[in-house]
Every structure is written in C-alpha cells, then in structure tokens.
PAROLO-299921 format. One record per residue: residue number from 1; residue in three letters; x, y, z of N, C-alpha, C in turn. Coordinates in Angstrom, 3 decimals, padded with zeros to 6 digits, always signed. Example, Ala and Ser with C-alpha at 12.3 -4.5 7.8 and 13.67 -1.06 7.14 Angstrom:
% residues 2
+-----+------+----------+----------+----------+----------+----------+----------+----------+----------+----------+
| seq | type |     n.xx |     n.yy |     n.zz |    ca.xx |    ca.yy |    ca.zz |     c.xx |     c.yy |     c.zz |
+-----+------+----------+----------+----------+----------+----------+----------+----------+----------+----------+
|   1 |  ALA | +013.190 | -005.690 | +007.800 | +012.300 | -004.500 | +007.800 | +013.200 | -003.300 | +007.800 |
|   2 |  SER | +012.850 | -002.250 | +007.080 | +013.670 | -001.060 | +007.140 | +012.900 | +000.030 | +007.870 |
+-----+------+----------+----------+----------+----------+----------+----------+----------+----------+----------+
***
This chain:
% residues 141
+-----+------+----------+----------+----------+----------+----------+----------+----------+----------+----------+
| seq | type |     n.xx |     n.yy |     n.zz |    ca.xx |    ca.yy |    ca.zz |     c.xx |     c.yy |     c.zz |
+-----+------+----------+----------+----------+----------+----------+----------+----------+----------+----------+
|   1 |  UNK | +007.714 | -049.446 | -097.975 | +007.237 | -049.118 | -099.289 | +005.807 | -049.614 | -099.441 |
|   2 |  UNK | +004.924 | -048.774 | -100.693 | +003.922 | -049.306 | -100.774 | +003.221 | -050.491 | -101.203 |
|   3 |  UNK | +002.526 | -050.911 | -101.004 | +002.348 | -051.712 | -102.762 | +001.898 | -051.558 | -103.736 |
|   4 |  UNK | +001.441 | -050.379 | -103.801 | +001.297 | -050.009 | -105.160 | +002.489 | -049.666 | -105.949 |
|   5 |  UNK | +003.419 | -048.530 | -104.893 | +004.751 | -048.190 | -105.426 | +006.053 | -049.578 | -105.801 |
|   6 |  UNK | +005.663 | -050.340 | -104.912 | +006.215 | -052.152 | -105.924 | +005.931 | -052.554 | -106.975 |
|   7 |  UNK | +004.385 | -052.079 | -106.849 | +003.585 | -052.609 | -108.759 | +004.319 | -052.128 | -109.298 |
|   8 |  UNK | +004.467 | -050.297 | -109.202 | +004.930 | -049.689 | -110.755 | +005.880 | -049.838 | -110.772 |
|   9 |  UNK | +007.128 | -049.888 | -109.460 | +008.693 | -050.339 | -109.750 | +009.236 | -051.466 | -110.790 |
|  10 |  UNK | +008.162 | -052.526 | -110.344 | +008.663 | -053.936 | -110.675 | +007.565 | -054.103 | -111.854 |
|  11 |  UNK | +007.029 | -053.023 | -112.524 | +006.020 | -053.308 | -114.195 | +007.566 | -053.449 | -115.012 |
|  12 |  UNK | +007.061 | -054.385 | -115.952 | +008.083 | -054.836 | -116.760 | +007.181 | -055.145 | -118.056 |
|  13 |  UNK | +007.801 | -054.732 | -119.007 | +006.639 | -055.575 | -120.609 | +006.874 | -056.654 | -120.767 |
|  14 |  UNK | +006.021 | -057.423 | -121.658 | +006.127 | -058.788 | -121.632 | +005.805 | -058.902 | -123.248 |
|  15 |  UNK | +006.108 | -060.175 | -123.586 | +005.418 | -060.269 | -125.198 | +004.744 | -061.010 | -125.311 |
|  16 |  UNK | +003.833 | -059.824 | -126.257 | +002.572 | -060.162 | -126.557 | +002.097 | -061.479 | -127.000 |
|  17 |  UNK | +001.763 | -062.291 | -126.843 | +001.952 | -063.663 | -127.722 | +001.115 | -063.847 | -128.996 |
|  18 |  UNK | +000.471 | -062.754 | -129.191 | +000.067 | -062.683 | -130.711 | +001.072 | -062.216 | -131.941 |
|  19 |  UNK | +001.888 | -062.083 | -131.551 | +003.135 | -061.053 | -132.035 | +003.689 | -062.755 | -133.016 |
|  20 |  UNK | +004.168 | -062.218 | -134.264 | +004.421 | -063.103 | -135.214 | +006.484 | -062.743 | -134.665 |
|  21 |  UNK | +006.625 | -064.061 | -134.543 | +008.421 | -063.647 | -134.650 | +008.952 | -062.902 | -135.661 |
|  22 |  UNK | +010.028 | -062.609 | -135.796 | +010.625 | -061.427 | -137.064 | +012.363 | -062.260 | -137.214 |
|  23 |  UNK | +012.767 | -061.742 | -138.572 | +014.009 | -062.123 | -139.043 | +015.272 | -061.594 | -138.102 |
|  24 |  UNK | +016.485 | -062.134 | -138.518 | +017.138 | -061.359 | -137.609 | +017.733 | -059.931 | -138.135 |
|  25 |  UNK | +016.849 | -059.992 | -139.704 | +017.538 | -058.792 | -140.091 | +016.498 | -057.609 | -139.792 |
|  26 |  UNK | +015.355 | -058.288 | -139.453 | +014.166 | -057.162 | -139.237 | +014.509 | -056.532 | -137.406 |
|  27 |  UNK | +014.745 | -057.686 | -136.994 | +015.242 | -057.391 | -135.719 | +016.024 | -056.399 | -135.770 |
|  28 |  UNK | +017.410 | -056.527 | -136.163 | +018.752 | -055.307 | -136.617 | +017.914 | -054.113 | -137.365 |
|  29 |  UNK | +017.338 | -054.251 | -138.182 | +016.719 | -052.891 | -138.399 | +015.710 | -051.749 | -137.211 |
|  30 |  UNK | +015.318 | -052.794 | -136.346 | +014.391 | -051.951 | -135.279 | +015.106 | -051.847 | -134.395 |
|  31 |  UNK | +016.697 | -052.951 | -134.021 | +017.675 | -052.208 | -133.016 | +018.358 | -050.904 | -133.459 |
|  32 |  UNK | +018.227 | -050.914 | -134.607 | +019.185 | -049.704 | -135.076 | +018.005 | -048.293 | -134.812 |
|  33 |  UNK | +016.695 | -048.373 | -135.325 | +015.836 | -047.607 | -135.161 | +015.957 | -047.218 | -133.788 |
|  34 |  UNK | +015.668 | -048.115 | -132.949 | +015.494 | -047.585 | -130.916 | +016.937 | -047.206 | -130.642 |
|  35 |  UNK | +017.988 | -047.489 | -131.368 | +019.538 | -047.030 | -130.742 | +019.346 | -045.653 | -131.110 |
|  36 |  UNK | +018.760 | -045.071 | -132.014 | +018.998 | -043.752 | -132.126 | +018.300 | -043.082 | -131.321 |
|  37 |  UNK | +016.985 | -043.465 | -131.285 | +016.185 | -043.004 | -129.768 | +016.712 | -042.736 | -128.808 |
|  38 |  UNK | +017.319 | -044.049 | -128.530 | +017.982 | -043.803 | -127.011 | +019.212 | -043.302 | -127.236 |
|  39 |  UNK | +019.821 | -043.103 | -127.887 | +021.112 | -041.917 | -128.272 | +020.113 | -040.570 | -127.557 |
|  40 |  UNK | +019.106 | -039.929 | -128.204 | +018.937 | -038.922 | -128.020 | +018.083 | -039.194 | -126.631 |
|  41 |  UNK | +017.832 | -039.609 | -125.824 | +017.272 | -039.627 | -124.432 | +018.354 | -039.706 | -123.246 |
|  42 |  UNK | +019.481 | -040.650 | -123.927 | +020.866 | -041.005 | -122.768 | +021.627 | -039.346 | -123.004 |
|  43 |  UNK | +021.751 | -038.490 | -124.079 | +022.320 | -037.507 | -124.289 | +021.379 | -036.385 | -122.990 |
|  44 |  UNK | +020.236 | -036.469 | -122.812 | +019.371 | -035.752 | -121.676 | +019.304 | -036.322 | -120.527 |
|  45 |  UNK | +019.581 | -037.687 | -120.310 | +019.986 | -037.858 | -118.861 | +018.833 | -039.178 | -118.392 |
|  46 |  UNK | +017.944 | -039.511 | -119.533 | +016.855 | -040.434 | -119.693 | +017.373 | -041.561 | -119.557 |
|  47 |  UNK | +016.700 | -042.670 | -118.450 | +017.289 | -044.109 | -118.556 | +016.214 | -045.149 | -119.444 |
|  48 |  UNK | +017.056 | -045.562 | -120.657 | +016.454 | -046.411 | -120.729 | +017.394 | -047.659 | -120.878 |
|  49 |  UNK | +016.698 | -048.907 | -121.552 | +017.357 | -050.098 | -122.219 | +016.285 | -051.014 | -123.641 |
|  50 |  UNK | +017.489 | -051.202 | -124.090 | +016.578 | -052.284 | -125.320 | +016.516 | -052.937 | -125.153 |
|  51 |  UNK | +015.462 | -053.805 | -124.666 | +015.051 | -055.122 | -124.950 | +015.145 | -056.662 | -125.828 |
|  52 |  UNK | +015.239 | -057.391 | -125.670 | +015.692 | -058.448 | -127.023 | +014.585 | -059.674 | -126.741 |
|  53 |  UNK | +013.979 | -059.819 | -127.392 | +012.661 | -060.953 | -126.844 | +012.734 | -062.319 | -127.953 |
|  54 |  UNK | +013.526 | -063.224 | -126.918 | +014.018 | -064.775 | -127.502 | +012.937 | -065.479 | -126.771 |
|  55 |  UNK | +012.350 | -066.125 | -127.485 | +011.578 | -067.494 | -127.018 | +012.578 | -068.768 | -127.647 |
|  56 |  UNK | +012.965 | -069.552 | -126.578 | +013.471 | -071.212 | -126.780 | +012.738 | -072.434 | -126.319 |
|  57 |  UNK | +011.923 | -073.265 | -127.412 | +011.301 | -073.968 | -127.002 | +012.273 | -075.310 | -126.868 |
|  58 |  UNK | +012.411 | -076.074 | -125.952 | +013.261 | -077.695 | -125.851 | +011.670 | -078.720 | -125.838 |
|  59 |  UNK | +012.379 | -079.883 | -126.965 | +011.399 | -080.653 | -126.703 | +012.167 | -081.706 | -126.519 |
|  60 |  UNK | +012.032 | -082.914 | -125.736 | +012.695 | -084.326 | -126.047 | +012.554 | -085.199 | -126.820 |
|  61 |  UNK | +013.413 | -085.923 | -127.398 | +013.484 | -086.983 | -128.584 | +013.776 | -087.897 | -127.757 |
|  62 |  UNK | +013.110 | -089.267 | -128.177 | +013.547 | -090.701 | -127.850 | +015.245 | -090.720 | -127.963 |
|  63 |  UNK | +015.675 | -091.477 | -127.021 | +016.927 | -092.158 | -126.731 | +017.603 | -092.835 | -128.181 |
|  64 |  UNK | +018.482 | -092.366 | -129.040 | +019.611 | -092.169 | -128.944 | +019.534 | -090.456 | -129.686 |
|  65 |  UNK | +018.122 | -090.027 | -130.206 | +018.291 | -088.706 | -130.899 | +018.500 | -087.513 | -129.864 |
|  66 |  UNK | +019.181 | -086.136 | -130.221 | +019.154 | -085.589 | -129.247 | +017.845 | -084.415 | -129.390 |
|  67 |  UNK | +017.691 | -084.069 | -128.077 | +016.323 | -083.566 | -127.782 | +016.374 | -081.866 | -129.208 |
|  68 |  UNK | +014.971 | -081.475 | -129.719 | +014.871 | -080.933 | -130.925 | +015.067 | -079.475 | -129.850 |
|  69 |  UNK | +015.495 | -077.964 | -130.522 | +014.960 | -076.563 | -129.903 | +014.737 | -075.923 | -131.151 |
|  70 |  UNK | +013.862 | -074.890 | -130.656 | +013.868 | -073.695 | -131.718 | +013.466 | -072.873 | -131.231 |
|  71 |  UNK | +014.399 | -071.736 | -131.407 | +014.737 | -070.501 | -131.327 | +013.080 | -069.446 | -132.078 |
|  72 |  UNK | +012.782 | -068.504 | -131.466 | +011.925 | -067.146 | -132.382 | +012.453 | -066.196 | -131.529 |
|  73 |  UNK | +012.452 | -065.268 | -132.562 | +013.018 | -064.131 | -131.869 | +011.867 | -062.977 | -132.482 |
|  74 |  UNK | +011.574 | -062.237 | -131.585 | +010.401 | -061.155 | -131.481 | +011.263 | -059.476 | -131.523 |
|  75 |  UNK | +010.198 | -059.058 | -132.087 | +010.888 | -057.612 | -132.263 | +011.368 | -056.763 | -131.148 |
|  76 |  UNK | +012.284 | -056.601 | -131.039 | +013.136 | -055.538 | -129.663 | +011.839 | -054.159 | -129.286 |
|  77 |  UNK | +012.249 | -053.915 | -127.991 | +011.524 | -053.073 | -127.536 | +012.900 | -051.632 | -126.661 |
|  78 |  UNK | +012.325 | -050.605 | -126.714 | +012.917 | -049.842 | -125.824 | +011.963 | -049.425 | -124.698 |
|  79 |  UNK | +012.762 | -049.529 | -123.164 | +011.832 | -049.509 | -121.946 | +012.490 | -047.937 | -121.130 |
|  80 |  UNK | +011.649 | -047.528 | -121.237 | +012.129 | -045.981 | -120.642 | +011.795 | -045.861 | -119.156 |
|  81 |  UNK | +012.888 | -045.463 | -118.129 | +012.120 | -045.387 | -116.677 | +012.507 | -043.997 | -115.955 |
|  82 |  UNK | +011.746 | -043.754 | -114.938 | +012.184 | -042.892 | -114.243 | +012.929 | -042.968 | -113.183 |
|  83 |  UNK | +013.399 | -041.630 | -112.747 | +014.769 | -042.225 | -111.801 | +014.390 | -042.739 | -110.947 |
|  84 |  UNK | +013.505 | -043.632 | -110.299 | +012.929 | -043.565 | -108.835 | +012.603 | -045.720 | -109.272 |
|  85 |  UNK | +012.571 | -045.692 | -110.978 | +012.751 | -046.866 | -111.005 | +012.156 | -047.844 | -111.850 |
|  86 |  UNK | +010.629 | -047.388 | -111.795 | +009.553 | -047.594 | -112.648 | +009.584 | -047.093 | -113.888 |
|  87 |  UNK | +008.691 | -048.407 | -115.136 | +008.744 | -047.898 | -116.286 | +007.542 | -046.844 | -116.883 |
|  88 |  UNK | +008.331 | -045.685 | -117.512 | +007.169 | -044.716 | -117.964 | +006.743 | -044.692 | -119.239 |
|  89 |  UNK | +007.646 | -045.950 | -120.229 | +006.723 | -045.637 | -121.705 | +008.186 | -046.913 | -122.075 |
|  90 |  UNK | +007.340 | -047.069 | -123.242 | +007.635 | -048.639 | -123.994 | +007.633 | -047.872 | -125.546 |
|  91 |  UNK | +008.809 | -047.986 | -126.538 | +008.653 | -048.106 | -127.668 | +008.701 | -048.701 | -128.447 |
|  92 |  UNK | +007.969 | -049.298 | -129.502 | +008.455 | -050.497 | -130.349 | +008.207 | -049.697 | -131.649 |
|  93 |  UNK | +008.652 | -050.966 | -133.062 | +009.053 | -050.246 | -133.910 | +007.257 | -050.885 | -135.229 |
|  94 |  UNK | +006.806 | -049.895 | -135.617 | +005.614 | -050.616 | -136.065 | +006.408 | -051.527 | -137.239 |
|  95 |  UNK | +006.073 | -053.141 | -136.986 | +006.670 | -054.249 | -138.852 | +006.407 | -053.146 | -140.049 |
|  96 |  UNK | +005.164 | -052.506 | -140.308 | +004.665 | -052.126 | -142.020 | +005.996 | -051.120 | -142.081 |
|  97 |  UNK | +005.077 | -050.084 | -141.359 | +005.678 | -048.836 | -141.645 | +006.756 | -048.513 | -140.880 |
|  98 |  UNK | +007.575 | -048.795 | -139.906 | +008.715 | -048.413 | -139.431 | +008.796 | -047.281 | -138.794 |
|  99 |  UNK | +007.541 | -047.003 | -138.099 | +007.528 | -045.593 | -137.341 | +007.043 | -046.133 | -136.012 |
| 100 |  UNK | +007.493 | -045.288 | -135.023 | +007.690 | -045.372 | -133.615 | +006.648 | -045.526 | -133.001 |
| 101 |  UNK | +006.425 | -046.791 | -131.940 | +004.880 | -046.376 | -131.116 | +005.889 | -046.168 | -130.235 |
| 102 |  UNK | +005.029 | -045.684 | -129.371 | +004.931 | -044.945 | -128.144 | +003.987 | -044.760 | -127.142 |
| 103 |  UNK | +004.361 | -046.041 | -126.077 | +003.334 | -046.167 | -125.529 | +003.629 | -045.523 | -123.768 |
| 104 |  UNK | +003.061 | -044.450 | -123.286 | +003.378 | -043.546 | -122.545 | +002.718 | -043.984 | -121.603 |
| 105 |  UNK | +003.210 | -044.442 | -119.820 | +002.738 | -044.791 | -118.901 | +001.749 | -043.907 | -118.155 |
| 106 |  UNK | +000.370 | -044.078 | -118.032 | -000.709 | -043.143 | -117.470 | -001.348 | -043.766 | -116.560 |
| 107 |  UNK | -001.125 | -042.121 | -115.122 | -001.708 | -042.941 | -113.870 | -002.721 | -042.255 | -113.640 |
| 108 |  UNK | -004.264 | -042.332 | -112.688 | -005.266 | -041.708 | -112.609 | -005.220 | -041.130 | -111.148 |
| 109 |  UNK | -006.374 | -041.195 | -110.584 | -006.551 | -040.683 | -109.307 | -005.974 | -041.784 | -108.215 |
| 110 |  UNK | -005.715 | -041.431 | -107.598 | -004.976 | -042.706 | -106.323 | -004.243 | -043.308 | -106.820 |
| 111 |  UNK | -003.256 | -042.441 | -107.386 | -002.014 | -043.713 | -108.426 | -002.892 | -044.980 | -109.269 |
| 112 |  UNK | -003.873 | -044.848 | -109.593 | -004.690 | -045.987 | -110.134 | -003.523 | -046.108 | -111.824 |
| 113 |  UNK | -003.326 | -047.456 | -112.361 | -002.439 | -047.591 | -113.025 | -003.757 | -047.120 | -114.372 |
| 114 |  UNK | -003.451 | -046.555 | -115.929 | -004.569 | -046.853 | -116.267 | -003.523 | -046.929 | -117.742 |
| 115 |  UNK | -004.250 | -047.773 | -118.675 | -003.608 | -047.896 | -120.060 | -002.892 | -047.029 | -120.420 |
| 116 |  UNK | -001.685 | -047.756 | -120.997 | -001.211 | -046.791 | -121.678 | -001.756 | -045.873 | -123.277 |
| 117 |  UNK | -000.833 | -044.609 | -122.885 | -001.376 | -043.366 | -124.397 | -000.726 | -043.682 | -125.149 |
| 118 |  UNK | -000.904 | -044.386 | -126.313 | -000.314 | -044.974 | -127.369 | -000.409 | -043.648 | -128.596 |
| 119 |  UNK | +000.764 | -043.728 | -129.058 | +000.934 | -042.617 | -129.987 | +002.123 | -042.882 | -131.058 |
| 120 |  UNK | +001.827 | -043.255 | -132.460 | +002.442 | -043.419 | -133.858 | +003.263 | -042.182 | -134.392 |
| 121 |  UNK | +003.989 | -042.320 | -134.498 | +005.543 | -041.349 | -134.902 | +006.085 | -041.559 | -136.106 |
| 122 |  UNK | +006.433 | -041.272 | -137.058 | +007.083 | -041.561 | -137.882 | +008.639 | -041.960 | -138.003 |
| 123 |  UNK | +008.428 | -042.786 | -138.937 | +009.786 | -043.818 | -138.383 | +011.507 | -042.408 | -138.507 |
| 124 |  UNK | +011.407 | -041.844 | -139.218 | +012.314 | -041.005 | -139.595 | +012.448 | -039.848 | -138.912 |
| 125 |  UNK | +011.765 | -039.505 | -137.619 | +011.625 | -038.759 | -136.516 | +011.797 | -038.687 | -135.171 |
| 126 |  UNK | +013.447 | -039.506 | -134.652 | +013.011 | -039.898 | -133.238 | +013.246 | -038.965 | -132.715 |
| 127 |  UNK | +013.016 | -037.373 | -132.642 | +013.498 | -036.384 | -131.785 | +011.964 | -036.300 | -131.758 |
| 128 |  UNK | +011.170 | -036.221 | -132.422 | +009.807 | -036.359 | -132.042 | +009.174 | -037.414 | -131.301 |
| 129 |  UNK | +009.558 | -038.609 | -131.448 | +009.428 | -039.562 | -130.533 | +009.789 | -039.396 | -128.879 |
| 130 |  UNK | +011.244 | -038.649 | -129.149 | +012.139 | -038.838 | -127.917 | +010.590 | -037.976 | -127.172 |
| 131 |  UNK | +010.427 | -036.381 | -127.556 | +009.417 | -035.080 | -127.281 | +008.722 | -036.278 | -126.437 |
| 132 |  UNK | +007.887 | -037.358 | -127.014 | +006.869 | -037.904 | -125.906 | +006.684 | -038.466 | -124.621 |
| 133 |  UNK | +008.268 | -038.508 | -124.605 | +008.658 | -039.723 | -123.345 | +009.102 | -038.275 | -122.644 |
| 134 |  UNK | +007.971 | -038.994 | -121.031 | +007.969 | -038.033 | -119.519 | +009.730 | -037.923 | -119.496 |
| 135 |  UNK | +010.315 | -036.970 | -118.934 | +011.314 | -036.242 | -118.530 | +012.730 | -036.242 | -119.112 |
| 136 |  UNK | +012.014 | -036.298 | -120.883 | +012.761 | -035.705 | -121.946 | +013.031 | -034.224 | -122.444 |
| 137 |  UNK | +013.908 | -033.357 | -122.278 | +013.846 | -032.219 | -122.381 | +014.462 | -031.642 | -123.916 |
| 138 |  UNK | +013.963 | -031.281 | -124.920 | +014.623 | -031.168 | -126.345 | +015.549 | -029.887 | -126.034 |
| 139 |  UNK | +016.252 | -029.520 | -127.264 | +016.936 | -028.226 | -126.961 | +015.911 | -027.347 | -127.252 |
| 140 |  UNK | +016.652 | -025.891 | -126.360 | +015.631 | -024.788 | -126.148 | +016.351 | -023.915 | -127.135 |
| 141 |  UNK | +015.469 | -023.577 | -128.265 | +016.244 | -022.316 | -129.583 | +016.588 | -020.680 | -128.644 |
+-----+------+----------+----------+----------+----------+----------+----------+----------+----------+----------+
***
C-alpha cells in the first residue's frame, strides 16, 4: 500500500479545541439531527458512524481526598466513508441555527489532500444534506 493511500484510510476528525462543550441535551438534539441523516444514507448503502466527543480531565488531590475529574462533552459528529475505507465528508450540526455542515472530502492532482468544501444546509433538510455526500444516490422520479 501507499502512503498516501494510509493517510486517507487512517484520516479521522478530531476536536477542534476551540469548540465550547455543549449540554447533554444539546448533544441529544444533534444526535437525533445526524440519526436521521444517516437513516437516509444507511437506507442507500452509505457507511457511516456518529461520533461522541468526551474529554475527561483527572487531576490529583492530596492524600486522604480523592483525586477531582470532569467530564465536557462536545457536539457529536457524523463521519461518512467510502467503501475502500477512508473518510469522505464530516457533518456536524451548526449550535445557532441547527442546520447541517457539510464538510465534503477534496482531493487535487496527485491525490494531493486539499480542504475540505464546506457547505450549510438547513437544519430541516437532511435529504438535501444526504444529496452532498460522494456516493449517495436520492430516488430517481
């Protein structure tokens, strides 16, 4: 195998660390948002998975207290791949407005990896969302 074809296998998202943590009810609202997504992508044969992004910090306390943690939990992501393995687009759910990014994996000349095409959806539209993600096929009228 190549190594380039390792890069894109083994690209994985990460969080952002500017990203403010979220409730767990804001969380449940953007799992419920990407479950319907991926309802309509697993119904076409699309692999994806949702994401759940826990940060646990441990700190130690002097002897006899026990050591302090705390939990943040960051907004869920959906990771879309192709069959071969690699990820082709990342959706998250925008905090304000509740509409879909969509951030679509773009490669250049010589497999060169290059930013992703970020594209805003409205939250109440994931068949339009699903439309953006590579080797989604909608129904044909």
């Amino acid at each position: 195998m190549t190594h380039e074809l390792l890069e894109r296998m083994t690209e994985v998202a990460h969080v952002n660390p500017a990203c403010e943590p979220v409730s767990d009810d804001i969380a449940a609202k953007h799992d419920k948002a990407l479950g319907a997504l991926r309802d309509l992508l697993t119904e076409r044969g699309v692999h994806s998975h949702i994401v759940e992004w826990l940060k646990l910090t441990l700190k130690s306390s002097p002897w006899p207290q026990p050591p302090v943690s705390l939990e943040n939990r960051y907004a869920p992501e959906l990771l879309v791949f192709a069959p071969q393995g690699w990820r082709v687009a990342t959706v998250r759910i925008a905090p304000r407005s509740g509409a879909y990014i969509v951030e679509v994996a773009q490669v250049g000349n010589d497999n060169a990896v290059l930013p992703d095409k970020v594209t805003p959806v409205p939250g109440h539209l994931p068949a339009k969302a699903a439309a953006l993600i590579p080797g989604y096929l909608p129904d044909m009228p």
